[in-house]
FIKOLZA-1660 file (N, C-alpha, C; in steps of 0.1 Angstrom, whole numbers, plus 5000, padded with zeros to 4 digits):
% residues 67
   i   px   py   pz ch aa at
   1 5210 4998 5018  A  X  N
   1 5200 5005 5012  A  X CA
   1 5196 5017 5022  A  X  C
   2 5192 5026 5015  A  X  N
   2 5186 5039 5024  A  X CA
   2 5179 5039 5038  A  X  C
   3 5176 5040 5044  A  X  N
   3 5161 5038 5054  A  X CA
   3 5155 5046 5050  A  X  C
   4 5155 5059 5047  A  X  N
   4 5139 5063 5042  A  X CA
   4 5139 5059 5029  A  X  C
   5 5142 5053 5019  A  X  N
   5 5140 5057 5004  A  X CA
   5 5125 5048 5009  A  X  C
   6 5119 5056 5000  A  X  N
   6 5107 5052 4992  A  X CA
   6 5100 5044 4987  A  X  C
   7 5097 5033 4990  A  X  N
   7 5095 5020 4983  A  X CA
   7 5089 5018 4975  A  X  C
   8 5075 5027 4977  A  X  N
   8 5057 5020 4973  A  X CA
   8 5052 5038 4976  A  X  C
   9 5045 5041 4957  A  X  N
   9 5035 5051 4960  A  X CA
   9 5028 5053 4952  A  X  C
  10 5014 5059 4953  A  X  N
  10 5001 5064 4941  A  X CA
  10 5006 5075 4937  A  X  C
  11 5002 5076 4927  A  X  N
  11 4996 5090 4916  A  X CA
  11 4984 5091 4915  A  X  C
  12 4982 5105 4907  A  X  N
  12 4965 5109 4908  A  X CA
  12 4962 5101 4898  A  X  C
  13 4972 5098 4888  A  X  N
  13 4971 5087 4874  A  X CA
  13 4966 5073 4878  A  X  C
  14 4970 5067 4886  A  X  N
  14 4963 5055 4896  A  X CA
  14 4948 5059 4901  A  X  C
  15 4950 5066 4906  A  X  N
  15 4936 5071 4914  A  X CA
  15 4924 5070 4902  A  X  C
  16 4929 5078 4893  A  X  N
  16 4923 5081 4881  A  X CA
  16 4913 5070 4873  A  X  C
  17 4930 5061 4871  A  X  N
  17 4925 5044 4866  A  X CA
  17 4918 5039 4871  A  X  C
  18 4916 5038 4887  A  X  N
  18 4910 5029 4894  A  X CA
  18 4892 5036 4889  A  X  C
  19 4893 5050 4894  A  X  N
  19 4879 5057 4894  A  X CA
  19 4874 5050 4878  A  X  C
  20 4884 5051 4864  A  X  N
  20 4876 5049 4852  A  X CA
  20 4872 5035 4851  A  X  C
  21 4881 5025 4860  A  X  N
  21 4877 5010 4858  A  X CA
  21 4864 5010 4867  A  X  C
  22 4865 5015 4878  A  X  N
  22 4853 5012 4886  A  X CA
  22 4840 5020 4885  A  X  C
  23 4839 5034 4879  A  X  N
  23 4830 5042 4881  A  X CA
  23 4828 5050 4864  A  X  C
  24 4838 5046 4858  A  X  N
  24 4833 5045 4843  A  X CA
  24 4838 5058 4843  A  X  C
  25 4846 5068 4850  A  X  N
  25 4846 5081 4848  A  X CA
  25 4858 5084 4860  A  X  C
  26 4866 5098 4851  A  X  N
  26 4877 5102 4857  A  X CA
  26 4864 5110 4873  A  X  C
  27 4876 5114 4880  A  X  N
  27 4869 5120 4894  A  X CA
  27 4869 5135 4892  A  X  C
  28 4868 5142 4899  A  X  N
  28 4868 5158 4896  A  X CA
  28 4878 5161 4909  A  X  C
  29 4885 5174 4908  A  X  N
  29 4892 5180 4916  A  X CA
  29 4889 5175 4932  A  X  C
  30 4875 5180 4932  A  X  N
  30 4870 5179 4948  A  X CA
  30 4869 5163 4954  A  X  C
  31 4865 5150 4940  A  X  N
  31 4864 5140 4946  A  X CA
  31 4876 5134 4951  A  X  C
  32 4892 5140 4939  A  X  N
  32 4902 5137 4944  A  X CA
  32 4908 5136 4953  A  X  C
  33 4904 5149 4963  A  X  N
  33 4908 5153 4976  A  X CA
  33 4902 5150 4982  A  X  C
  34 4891 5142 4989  A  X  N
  34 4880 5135 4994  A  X CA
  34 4888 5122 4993  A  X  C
  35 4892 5116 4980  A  X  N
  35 4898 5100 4984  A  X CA
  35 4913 5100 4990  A  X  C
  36 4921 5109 4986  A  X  N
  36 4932 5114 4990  A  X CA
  36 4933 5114 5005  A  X  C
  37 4920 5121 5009  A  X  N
  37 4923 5125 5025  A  X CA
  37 4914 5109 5034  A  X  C
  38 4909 5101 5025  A  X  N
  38 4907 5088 5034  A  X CA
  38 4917 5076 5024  A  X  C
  39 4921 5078 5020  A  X  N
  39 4924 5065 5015  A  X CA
  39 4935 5055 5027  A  X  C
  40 4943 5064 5031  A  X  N
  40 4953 5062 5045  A  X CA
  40 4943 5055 5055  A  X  C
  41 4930 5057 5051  A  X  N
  41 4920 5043 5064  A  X CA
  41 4925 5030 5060  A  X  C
  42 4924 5031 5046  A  X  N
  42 4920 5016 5037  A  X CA
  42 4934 5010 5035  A  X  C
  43 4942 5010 5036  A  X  N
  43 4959 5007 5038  A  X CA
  43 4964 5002 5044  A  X  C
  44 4964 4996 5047  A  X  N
  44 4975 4986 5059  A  X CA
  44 4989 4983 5055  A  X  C
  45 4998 4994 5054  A  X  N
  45 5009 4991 5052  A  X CA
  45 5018 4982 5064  A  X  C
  46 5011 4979 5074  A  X  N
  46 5019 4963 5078  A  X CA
  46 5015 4954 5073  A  X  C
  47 5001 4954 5074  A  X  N
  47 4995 4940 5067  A  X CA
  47 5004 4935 5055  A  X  C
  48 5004 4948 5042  A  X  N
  48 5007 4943 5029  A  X CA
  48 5021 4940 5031  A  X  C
  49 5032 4944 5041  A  X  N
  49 5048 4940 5042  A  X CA
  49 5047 4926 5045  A  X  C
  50 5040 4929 5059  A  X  N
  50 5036 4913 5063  A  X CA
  50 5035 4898 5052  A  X  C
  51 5025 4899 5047  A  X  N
  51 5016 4896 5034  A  X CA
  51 5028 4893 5025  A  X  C
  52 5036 4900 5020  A  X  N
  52 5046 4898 5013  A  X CA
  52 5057 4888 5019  A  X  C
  53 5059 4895 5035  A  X  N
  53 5070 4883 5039  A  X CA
  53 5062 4866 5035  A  X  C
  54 5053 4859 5038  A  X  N
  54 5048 4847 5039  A  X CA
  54 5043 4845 5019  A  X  C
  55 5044 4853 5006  A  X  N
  55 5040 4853 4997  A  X CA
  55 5058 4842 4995  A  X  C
  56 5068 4854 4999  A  X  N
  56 5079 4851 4995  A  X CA
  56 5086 4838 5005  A  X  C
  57 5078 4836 5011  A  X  N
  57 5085 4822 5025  A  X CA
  57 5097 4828 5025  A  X  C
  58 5097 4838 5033  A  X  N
  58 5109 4841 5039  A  X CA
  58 5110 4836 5054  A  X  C
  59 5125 4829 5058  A  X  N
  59 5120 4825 5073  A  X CA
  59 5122 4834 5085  A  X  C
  60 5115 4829 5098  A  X  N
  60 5120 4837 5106  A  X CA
  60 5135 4837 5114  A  X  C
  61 5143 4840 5121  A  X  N
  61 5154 4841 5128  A  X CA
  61 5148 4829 5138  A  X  C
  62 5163 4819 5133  A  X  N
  62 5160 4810 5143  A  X CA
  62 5163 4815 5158  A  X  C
  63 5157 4810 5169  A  X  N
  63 5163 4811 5185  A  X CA
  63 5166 4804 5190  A  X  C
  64 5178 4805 5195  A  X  N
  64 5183 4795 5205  A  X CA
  64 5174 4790 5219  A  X  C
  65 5175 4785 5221  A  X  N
  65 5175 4778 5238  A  X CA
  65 5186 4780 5243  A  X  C
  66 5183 4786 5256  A  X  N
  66 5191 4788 5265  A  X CA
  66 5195 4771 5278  A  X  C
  67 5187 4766 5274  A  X  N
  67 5183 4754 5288  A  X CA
  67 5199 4744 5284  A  X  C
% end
């Protein structure tokens, strides 16, 4: 597989959905760019990789002993 491809991304269409589910109403131009430029606080894209490894019990690499 690639190393940069892409995995995981929003749209303003997302953004949108979230604002009509939670605030009953699309956002305006200015509020878009306002969540846009913080939302990268709220994201922990290790946590959620992480998070996934232990969802899917994936194991770790076993280690030897050296002794």
């Amino acid at each position: 597989m690639r190393k940069n491809k892409i995995v995981y991304s929003l749209c303003i269409a997302d953004i949108q959905e979230v604002a009509e589910d939670e605030l009953c109403r699309k956002l305006t131009d200015d509020e878009l760019k306002k969540v846009i430029d913080k939302m990268g606080d709220y994201i922990s894209w290790y946590d959620s990789i992480s998070n996934t490894f232990v969802a899917l019990e994936l194991k770790e690499a076993e280690v030897e002993d050296d002794e």
